[in-house]
Structures are given as structure tokens and as C-alpha cells.
N, CA, C and O atoms as a GROMACS GRO file, in nm:
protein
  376
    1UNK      N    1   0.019   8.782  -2.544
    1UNK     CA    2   0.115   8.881  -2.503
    1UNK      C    3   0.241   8.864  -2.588
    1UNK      O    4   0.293   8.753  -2.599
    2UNK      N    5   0.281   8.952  -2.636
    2UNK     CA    6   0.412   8.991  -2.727
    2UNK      C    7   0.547   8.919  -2.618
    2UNK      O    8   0.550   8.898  -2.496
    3UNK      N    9   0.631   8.900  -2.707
    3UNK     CA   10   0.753   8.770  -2.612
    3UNK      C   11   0.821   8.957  -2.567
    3UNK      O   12   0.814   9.050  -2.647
    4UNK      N   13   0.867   8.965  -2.459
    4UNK     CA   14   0.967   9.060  -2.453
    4UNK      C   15   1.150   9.056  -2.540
    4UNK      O   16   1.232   8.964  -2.525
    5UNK      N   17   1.165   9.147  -2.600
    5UNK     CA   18   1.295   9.223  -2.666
    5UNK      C   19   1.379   9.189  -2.575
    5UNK      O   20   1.345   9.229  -2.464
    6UNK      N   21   1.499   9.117  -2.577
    6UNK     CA   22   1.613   9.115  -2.467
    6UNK      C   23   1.736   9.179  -2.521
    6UNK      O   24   1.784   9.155  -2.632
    7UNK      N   25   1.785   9.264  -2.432
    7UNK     CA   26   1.905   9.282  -2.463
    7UNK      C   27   2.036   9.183  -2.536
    7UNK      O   28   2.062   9.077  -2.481
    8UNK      N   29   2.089   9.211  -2.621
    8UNK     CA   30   2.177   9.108  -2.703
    8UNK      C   31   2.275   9.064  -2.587
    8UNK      O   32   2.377   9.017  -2.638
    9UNK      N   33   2.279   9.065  -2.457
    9UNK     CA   34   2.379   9.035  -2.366
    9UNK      C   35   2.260   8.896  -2.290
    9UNK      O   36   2.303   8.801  -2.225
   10UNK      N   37   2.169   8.912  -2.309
   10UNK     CA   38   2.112   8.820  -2.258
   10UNK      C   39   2.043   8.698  -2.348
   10UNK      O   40   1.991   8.733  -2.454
   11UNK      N   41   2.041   8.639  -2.333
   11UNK     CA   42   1.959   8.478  -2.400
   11UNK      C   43   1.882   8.384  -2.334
   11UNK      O   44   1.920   8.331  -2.229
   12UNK      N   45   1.817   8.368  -2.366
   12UNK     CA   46   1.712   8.237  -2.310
   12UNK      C   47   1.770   8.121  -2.346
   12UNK      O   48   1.834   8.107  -2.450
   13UNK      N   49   1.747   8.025  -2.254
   13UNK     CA   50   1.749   7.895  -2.273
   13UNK      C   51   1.688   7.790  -2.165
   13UNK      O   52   1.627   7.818  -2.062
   14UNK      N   53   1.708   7.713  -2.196
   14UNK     CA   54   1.617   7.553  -2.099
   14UNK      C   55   1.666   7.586  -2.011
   14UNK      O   56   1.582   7.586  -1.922
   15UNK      N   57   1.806   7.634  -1.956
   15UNK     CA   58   1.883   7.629  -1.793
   15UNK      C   59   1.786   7.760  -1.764
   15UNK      O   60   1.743   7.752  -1.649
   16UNK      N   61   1.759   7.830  -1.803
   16UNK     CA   62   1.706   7.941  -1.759
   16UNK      C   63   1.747   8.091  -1.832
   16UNK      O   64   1.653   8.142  -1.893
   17UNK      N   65   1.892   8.176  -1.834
   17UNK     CA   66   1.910   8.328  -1.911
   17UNK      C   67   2.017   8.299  -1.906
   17UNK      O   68   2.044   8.240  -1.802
   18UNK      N   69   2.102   8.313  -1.976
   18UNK     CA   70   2.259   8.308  -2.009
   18UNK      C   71   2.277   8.483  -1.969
   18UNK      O   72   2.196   8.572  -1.996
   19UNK      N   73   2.377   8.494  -1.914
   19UNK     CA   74   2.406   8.694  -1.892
   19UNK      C   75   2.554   8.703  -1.977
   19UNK      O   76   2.649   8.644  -1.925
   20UNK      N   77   2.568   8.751  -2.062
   20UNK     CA   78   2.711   8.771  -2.092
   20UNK      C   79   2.772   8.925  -2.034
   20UNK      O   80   2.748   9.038  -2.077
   21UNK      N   81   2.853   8.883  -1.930
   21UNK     CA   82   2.915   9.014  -1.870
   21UNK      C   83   2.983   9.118  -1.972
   21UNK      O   84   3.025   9.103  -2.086
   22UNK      N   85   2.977   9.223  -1.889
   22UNK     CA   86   3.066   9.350  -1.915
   22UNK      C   87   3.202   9.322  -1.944
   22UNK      O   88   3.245   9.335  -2.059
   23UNK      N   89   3.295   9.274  -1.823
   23UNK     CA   90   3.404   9.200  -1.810
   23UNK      C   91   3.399   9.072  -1.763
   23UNK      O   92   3.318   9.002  -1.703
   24UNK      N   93   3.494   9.064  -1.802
   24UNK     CA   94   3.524   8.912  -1.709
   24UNK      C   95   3.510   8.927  -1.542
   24UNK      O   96   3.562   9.028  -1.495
   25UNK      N   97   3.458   8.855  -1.471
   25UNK     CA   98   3.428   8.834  -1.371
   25UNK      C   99   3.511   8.728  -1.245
   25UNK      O  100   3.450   8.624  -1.268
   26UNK      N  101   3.585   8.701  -1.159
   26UNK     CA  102   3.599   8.608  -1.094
   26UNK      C  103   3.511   8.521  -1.035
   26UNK      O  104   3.461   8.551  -0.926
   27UNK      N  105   3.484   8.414  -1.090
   27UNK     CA  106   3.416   8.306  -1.016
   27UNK      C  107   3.528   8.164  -0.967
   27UNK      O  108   3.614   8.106  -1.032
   28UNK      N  109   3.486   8.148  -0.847
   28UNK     CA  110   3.562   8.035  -0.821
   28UNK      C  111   3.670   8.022  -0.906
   28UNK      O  112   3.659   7.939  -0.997
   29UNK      N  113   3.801   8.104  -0.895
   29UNK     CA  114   3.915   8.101  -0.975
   29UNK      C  115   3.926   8.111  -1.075
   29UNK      O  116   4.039   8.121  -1.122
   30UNK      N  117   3.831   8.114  -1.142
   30UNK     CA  118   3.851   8.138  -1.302
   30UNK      C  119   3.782   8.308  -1.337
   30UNK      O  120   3.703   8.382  -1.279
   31UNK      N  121   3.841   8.313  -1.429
   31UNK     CA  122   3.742   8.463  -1.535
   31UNK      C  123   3.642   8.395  -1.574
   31UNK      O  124   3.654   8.273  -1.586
   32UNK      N  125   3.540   8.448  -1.599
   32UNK     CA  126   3.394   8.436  -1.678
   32UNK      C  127   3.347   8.501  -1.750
   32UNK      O  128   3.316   8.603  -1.688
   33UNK      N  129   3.315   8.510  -1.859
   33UNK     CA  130   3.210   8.619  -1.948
   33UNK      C  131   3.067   8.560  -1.927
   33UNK      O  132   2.977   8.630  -1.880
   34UNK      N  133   3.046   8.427  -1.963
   34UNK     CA  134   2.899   8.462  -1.902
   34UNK      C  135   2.874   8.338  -1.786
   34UNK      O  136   2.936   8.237  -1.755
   35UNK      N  137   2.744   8.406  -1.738
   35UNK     CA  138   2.668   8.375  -1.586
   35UNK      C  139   2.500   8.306  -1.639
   35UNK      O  140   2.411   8.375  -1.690
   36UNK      N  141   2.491   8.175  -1.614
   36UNK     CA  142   2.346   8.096  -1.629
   36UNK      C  143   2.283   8.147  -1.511
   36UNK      O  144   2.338   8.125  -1.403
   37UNK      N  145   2.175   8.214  -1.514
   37UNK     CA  146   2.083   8.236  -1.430
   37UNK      C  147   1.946   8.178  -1.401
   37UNK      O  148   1.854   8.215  -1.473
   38UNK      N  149   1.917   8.078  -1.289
   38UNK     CA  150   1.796   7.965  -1.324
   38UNK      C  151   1.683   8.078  -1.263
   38UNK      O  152   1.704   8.175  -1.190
   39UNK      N  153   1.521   8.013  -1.335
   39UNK     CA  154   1.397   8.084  -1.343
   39UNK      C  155   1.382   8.093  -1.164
   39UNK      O  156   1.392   7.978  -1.123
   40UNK      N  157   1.368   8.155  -1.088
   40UNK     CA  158   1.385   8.179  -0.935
   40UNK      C  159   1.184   8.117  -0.931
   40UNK      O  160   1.093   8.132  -1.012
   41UNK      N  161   1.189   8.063  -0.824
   41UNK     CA  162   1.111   7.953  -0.712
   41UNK      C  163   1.029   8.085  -0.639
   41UNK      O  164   1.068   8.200  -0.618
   42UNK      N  165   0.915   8.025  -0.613
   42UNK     CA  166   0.812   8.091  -0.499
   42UNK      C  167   0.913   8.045  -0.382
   42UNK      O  168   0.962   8.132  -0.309
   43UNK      N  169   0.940   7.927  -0.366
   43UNK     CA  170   1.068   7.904  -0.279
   43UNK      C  171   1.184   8.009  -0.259
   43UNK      O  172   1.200   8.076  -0.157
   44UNK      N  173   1.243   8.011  -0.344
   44UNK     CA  174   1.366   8.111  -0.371
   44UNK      C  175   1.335   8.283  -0.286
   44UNK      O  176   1.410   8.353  -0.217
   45UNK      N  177   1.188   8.302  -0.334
   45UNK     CA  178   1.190   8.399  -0.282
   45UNK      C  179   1.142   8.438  -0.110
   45UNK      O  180   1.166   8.542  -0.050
   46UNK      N  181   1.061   8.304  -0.054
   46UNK     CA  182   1.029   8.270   0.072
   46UNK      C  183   1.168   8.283   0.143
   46UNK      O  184   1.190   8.367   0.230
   47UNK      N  185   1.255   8.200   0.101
   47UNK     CA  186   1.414   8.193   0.145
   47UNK      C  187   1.454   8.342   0.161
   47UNK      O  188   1.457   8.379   0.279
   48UNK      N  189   1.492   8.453   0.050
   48UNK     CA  190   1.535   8.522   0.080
   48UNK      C  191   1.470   8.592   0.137
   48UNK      O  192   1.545   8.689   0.152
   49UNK      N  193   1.304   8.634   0.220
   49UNK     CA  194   1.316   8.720   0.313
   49UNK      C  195   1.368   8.636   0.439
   49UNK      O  196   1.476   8.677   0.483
   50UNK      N  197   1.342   8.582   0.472
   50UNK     CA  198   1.429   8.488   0.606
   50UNK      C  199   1.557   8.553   0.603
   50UNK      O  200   1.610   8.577   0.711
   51UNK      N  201   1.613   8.584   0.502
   51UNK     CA  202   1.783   8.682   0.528
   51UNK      C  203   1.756   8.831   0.593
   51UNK      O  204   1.693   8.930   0.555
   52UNK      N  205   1.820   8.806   0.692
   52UNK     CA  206   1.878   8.934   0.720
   52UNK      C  207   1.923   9.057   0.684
   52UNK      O  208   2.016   9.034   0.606
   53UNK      N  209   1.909   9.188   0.698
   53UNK     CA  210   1.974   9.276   0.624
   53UNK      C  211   1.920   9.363   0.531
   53UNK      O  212   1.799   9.358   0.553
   54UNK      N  213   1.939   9.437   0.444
   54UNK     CA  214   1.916   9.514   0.358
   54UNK      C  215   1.819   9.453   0.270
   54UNK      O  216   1.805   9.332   0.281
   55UNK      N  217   1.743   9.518   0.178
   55UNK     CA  218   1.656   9.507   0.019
   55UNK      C  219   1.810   9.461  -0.089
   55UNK      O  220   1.796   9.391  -0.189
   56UNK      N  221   1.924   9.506  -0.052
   56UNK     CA  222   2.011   9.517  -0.187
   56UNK      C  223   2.070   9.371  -0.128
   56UNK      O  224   2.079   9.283  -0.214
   57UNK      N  225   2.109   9.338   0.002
   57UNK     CA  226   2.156   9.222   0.063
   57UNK      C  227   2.069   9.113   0.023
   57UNK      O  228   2.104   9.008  -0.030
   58UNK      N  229   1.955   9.148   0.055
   58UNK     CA  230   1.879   9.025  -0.028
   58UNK      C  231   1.932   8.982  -0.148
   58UNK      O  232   1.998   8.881  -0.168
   59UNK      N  233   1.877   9.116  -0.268
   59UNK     CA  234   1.855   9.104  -0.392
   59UNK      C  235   2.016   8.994  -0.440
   59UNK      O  236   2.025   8.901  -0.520
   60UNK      N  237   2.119   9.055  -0.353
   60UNK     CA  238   2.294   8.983  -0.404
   60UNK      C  239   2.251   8.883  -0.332
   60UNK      O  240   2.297   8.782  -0.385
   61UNK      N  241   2.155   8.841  -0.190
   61UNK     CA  242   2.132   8.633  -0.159
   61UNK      C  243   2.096   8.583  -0.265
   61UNK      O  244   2.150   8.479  -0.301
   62UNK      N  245   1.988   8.645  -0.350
   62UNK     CA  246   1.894   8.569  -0.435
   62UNK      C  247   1.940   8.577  -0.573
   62UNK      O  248   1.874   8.501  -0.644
   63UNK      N  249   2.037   8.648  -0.639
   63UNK     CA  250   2.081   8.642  -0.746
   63UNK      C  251   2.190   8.524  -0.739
   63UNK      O  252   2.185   8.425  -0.813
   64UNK      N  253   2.291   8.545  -0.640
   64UNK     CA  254   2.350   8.480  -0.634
   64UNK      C  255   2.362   8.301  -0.641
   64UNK      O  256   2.444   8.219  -0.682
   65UNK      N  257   2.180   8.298  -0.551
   65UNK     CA  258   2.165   8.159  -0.526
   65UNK      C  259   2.133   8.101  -0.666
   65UNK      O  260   2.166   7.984  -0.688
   66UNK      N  261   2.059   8.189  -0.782
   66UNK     CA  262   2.016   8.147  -0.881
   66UNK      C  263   2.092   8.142  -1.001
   66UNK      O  264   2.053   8.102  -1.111
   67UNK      N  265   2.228   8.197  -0.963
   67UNK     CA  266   2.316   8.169  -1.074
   67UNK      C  267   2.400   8.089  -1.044
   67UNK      O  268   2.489   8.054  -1.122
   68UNK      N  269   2.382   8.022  -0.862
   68UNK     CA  270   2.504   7.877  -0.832
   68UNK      C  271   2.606   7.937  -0.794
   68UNK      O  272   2.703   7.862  -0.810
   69UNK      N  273   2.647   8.070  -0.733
   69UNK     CA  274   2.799   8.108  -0.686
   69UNK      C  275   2.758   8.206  -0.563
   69UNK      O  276   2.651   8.266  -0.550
   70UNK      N  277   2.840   8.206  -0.501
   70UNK     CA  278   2.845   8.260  -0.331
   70UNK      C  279   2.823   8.417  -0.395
   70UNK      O  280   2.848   8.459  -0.508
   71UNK      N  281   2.754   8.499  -0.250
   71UNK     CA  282   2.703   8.652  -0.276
   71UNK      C  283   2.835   8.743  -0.255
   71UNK      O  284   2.827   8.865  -0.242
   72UNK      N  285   2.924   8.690  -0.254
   72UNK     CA  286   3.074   8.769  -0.234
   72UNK      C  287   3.150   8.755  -0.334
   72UNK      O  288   3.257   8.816  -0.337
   73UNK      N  289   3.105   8.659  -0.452
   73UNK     CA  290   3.126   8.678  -0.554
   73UNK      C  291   3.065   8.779  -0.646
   73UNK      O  292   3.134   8.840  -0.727
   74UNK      N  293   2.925   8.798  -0.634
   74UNK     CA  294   2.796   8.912  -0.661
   74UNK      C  295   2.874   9.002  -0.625
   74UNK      O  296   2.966   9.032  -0.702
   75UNK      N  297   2.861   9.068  -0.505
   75UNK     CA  298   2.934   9.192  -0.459
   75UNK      C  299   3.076   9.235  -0.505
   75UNK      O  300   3.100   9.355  -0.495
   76UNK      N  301   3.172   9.158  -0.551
   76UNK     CA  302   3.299   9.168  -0.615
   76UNK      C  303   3.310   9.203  -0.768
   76UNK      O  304   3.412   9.215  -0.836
   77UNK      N  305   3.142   9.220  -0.816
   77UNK     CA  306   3.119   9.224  -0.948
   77UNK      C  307   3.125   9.404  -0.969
   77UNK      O  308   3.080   9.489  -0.893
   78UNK      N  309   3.192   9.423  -1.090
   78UNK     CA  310   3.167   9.580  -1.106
   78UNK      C  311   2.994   9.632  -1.118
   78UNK      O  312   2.919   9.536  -1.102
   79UNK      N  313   2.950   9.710  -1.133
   79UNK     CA  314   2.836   9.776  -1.131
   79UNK      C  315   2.767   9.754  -1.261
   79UNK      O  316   2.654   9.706  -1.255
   80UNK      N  317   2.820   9.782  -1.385
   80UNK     CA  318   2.792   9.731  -1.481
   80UNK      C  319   2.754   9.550  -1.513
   80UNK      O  320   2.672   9.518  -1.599
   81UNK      N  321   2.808   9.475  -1.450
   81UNK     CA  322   2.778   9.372  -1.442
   81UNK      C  323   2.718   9.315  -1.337
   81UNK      O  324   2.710   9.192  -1.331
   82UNK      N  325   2.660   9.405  -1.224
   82UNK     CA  326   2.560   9.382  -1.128
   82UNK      C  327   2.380   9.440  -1.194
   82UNK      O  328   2.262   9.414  -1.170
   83UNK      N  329   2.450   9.521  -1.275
   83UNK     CA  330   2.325   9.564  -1.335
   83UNK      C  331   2.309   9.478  -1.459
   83UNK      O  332   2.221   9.532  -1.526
   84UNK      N  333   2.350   9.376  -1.516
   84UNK     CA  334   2.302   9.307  -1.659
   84UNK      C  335   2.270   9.172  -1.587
   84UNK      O  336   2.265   9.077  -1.665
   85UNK      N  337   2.243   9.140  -1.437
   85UNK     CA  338   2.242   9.025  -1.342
   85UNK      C  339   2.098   9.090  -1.319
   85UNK      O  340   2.010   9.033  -1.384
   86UNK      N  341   2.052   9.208  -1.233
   86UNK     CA  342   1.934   9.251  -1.244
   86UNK      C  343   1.848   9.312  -1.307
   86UNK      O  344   1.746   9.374  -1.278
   87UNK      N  345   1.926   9.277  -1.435
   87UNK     CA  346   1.839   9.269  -1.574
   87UNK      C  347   1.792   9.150  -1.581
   87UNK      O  348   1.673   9.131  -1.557
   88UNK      N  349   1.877   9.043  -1.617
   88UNK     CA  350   1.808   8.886  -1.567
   88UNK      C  351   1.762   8.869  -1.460
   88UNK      O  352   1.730   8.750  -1.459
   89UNK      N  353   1.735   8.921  -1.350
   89UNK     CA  354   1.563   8.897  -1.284
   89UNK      C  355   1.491   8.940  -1.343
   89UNK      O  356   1.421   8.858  -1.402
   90UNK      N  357   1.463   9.077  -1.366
   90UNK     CA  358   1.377   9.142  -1.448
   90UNK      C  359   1.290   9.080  -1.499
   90UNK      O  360   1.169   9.075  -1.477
   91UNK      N  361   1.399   8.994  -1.621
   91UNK     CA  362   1.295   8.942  -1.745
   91UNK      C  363   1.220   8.836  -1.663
   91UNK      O  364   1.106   8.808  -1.701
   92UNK      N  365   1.273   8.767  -1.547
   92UNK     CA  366   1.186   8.628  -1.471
   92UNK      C  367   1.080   8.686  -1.382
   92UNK      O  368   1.009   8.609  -1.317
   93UNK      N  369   1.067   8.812  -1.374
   93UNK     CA  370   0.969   8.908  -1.261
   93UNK      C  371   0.854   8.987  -1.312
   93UNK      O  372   0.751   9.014  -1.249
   94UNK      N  373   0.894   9.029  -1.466
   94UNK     CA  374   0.808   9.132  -1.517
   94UNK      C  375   0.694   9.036  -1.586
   94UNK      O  376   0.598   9.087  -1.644
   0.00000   0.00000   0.00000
């Protein structure tokens, strides 16, 4: 099977996808341009149906858990940079 084409905002590596945001982002007090996203667990995903709530509530538990920062940080993200985050599932799903 052919390696998949990634968008130049995204990169592979040993931690798992580097995401380089749209903007800068608030994480835990600081700005960020980019977000490490680790390869998500048969675990990871057992966990998030146990959450409560919505398909999109999930999707911000489980992104969140796999890039190491709280889902109210996810949700505080503009749209453009919620969408280059579920681009990096993508590439760990497809």
C-alpha cells in the first residue's frame, strides 16, 4: 500500500503527528503553533465511549487526551485548527 500524502501542516514522527496550527493556540498559558498528537489505543477509544454526551464531545475527549491537554482547551481552538487536529486522526484511522 502506497504511504499516504500529508498535508505540509502535518508530520510524522516516533511521538506520533506533529499538527502545525493555523494560529497560535492557548495551551496551558502559553501560545503554540504546533500540537504532538500520539497514535490513539484500542484503549483510547473503549474510554471515550464511556463519555457522555455528543459524537463531537467525544471526538474533543479523545483528541484532546491524545495530544496531552484538557478538552476546553480543544473547544477554545478556532475551527480551522479543530479541523487540522481531525485531520491528525484521520491519518491514525484511515
Amino acid at each position: 500500500m502506497a504511504e499516504q500524502e500529508l498535508p505540509e501542516y502535518l508530520t510524522e514522527t516516533d511521538a506520533g503527528l506533529e499538527i502545525e496550527l493555523k494560529t497560535p493556540a492557548e495551551i496551558d498559558g502559553a501560545n503554540t503553533k504546533k500540537i504532538t498528537m500520539r497514535e490513539p489505543t484500542v484503549r483510547d477509544q473503549l474510554d471515550v465511549q464511556a463519555v457522555k454526551g455528543s459524537e463531537a464531545h467525544r471526538e474533543v475527549t479523545l483528541m484532546a487526551n491524545l495530544c496531552g491537554i484538557a478538552p476546553k482547551q480543544v473547544e477554545a481552538m478556532t475551527m480551522r485548527n479543530y479541523r487540522r487536529l481531525q485531520e491528525g486522526l484521520e491519518v491514525f484511522t484511515q
